[in-house]
C-alpha positions as CSV (number, residue, x, y, z in Angstrom):
1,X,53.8,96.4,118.6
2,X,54.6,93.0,117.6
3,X,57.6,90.8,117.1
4,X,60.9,93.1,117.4
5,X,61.8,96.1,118.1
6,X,62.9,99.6,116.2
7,X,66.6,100.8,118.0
8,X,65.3,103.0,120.8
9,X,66.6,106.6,120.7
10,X,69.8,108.4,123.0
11,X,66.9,110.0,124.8
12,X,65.3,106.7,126.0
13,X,68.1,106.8,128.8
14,X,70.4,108.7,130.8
15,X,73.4,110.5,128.4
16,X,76.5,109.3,129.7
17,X,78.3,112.6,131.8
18,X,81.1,114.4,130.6
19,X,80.9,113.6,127.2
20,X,84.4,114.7,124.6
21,X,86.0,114.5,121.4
22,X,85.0,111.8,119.2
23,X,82.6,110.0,122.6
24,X,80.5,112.6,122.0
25,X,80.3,113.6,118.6
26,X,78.9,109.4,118.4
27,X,76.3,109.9,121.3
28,X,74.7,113.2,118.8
29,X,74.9,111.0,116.0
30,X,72.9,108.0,117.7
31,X,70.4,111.0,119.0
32,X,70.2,112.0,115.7
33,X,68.9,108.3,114.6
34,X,65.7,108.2,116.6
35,X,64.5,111.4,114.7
36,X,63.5,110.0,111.2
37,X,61.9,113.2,110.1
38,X,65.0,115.4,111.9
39,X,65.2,116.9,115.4
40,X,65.6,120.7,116.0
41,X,68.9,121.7,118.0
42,X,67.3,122.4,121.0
43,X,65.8,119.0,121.0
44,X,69.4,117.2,120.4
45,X,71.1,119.0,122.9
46,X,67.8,118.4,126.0
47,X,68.5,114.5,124.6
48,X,72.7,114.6,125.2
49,X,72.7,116.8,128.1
50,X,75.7,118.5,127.0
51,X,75.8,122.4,126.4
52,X,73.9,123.7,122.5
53,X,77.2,125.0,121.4
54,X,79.4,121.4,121.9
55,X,76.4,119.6,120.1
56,X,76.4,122.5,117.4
57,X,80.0,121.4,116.9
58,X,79.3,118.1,116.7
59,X,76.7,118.3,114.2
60,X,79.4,120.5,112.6
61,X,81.5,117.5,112.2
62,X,79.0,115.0,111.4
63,X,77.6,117.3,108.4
64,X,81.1,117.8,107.0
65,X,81.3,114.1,107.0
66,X,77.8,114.0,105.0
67,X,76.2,112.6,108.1
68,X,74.4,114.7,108.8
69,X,72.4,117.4,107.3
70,X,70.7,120.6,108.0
71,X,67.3,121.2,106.5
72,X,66.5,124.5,108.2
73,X,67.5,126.6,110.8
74,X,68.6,125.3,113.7
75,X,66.9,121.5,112.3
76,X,68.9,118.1,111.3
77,X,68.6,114.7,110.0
78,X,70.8,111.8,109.4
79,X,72.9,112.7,106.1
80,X,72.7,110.5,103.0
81,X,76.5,109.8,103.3
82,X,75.5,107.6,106.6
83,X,72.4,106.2,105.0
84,X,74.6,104.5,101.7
85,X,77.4,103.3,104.3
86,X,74.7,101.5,106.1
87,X,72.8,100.1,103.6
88,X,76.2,99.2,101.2
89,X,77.7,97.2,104.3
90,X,74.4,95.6,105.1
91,X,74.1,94.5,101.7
92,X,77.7,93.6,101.0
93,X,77.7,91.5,104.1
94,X,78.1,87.9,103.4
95,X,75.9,86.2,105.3
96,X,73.0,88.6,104.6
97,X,73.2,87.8,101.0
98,X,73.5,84.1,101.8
99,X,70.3,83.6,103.8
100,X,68.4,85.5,101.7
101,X,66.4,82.9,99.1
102,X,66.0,80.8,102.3
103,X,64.0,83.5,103.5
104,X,62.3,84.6,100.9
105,X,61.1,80.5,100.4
106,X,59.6,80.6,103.6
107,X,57.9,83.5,103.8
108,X,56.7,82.3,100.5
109,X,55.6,79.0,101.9
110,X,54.2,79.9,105.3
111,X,52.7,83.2,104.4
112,X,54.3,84.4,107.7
113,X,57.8,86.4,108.4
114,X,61.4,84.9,108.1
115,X,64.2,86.4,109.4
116,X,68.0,86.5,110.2
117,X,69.6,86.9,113.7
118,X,72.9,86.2,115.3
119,X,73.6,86.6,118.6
120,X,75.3,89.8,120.1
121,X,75.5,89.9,124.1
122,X,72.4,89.1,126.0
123,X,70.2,89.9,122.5
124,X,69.5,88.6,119.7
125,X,70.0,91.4,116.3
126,X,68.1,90.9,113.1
127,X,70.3,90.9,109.9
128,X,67.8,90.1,107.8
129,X,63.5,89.9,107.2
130,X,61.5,88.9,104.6
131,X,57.9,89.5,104.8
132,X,55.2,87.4,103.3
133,X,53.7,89.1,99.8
134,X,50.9,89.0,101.1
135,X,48.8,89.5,104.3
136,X,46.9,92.4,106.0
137,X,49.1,92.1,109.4
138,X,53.0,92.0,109.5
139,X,55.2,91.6,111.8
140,X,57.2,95.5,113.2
141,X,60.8,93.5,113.6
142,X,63.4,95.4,111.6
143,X,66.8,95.0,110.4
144,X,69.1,95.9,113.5
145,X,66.5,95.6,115.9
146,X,67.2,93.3,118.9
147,X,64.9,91.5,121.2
148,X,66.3,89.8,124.6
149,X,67.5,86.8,123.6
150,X,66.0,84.6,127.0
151,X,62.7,85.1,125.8
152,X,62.9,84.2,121.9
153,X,63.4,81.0,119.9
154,X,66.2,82.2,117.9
155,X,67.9,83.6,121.2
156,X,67.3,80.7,123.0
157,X,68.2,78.4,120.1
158,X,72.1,80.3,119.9
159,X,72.2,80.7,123.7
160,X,71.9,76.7,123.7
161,X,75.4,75.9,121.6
162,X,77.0,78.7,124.1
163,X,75.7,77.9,127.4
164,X,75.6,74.0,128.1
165,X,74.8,73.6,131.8
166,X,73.3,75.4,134.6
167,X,76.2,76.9,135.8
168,X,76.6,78.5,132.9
169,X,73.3,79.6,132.7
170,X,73.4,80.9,135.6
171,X,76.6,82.8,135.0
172,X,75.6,84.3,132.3
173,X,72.1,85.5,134.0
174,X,74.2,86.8,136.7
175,X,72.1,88.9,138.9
176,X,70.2,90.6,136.8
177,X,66.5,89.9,136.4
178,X,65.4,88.2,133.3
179,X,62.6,90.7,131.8
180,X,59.4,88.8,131.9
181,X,57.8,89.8,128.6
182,X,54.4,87.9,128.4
183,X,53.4,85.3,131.4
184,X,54.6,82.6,129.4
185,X,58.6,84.2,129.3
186,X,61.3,82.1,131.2
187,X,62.5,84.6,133.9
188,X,64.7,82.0,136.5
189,X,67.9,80.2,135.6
190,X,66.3,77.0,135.8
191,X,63.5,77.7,133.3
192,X,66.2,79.0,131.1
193,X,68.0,75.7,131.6
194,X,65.5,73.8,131.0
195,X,64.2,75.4,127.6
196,X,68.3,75.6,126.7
197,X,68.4,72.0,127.2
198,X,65.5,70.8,125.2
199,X,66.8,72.9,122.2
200,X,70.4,71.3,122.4
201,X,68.5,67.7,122.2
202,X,65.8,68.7,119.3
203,X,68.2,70.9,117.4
204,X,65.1,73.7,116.9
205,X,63.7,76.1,119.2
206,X,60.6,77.7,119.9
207,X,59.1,80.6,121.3
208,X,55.4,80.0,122.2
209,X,54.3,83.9,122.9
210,X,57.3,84.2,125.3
211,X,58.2,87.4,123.6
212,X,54.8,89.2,122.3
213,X,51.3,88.0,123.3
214,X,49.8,86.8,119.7
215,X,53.3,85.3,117.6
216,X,54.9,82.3,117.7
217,X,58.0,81.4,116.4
218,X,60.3,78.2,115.7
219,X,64.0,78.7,114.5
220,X,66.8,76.5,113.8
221,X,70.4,77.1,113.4
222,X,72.6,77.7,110.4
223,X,76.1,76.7,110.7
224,X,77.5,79.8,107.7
225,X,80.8,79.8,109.3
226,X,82.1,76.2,109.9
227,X,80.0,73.1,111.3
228,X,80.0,73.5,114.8
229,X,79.0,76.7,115.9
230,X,75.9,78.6,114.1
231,X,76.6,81.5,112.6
232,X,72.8,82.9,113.1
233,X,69.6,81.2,113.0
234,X,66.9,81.3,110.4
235,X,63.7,81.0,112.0
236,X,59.7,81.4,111.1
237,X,57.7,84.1,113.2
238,X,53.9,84.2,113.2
239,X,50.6,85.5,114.2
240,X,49.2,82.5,116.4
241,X,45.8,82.5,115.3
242,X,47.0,83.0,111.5
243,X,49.5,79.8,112.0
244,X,49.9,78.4,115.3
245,X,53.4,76.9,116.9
246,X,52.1,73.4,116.1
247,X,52.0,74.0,112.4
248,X,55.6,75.2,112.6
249,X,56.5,72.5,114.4
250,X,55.0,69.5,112.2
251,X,57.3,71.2,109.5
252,X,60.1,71.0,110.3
253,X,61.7,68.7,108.2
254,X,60.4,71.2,105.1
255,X,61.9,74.7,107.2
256,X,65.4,72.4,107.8
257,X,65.7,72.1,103.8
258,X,64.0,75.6,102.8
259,X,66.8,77.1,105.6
260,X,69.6,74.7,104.1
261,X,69.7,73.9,108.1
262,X,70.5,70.0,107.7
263,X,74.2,69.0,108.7
């Protein structure tokens, strides 16, 4: 798969124990989410781990609220209710429609993907993509996905205004391992530091095939929200071989005034 990531399913890890109320009614609706084409009852309630009549309430609750719905016996999907309160507050959300011809110039001039993210925890969440018109191969990043933001240029980029130091670095990395993603991902503190570092001075960050074998990327920041901490970055991500880092890189200056990222 290549640059980004779909939201992963409930069932991709342990349901939290003792689910009630409202906590668990949530938990059946995120299940719910990683079955595009529905999921039967039996398989919602193996995902929670919570008894087939709770989850049959819950669905009971979530399909009053239109979201959910039942197409058959015993079978549910995600309710069109949820699908146009999603898609209206994406829409309506400021700096989604903001970015938006910035993204759509670069994808036109690059022939490659733009995208959208802001930083949220140790991630980085796509707001918004534009892909090129044209082109056989495209990137699988989607709106809402995340990737780890250690290991990508946008991440790395944001993570730079936030953590100015090592000690912070290392704070932040606590003791948790850094998830090595390709050989070329910065897994220690002082990689991390040292790739933070050079972002602060250049104002731009890369991600040479740190995330995905086979895509480059180069982002800088957008300042949406006042002038000295980014709201998101704006950033460039393509197939190496199609347009390598050092084509990104020599254009800069032209993805600074296509992303309105000048100060």
């Amino acid at each position: 798969m290549l640059h980004g990531t779909a939201p992963r399913a409930a069932s991709d890890s342990p349901a939290p124990e003792r689910l009630v109320g409202a906590d668990r009614t949530l938990v059946v609706l995120t299940t719910l989410a990683g079955y595009p084409e529905g999921a039967s009852l039996e398989e919602i309630t193996a995902a929670v781990g919570s008894p087939k009549p709770t989850v049959h309430r819950a669905l009971g609750v979530l399909r009053r609220a239109g979201l959910a719905e039942q197409l058959g016996p015993g079978h549910y999907v995600l309710g069109d209710e949820f699908l146009r309160l999603a898609f209206a507050h994406h829409q309506a959300r400021p700096d989604h429609v903001r970015v938006r011809p910035a993204l759509e110039a670069l994808a036109a001039r690059f022939g490659e993907t733009a995208h959208y993210t802001a930083l949220d925890g140790d991630d980085v969440v796509y707001r918004a993509k534009v892909d090129p018109a044209e082109g056989a191969v495209r990137l699988t990043s989607v709106v809402g996905g995340r990737n780890p933001a250690h290991c990508t240029a946008a991440g790395k980029l944001l993570l730079s205004f936030a953590l100015t130091d090592r000690d912070q670095v290392a704070a932040w990395t606590g003791s948790r391992t850094l998830e090595r993603r390709t050989d070329r991902t910065p897994t220690s503190v002082d990689a991390l530091h040292r790739e933070l570092a050079q972002a602060r001075e250049r104002g731009f960050s890369v991600d040479d095939q740190e995330n995905e074998p086979g895509i480059n990327c180069l982002a800088v920041p957008v300042f949406l929200t006042g002038p000295t901490t980014p709201s998101g970055a704006i950033s460039v991500s393509a197939l190496a071989y199609r347009t390598p880092l050092t084509v990104l890189v020599d254009a800069l200056d032209e993805i600074r005034d296509l992303a309105g990222a000048r100060r």
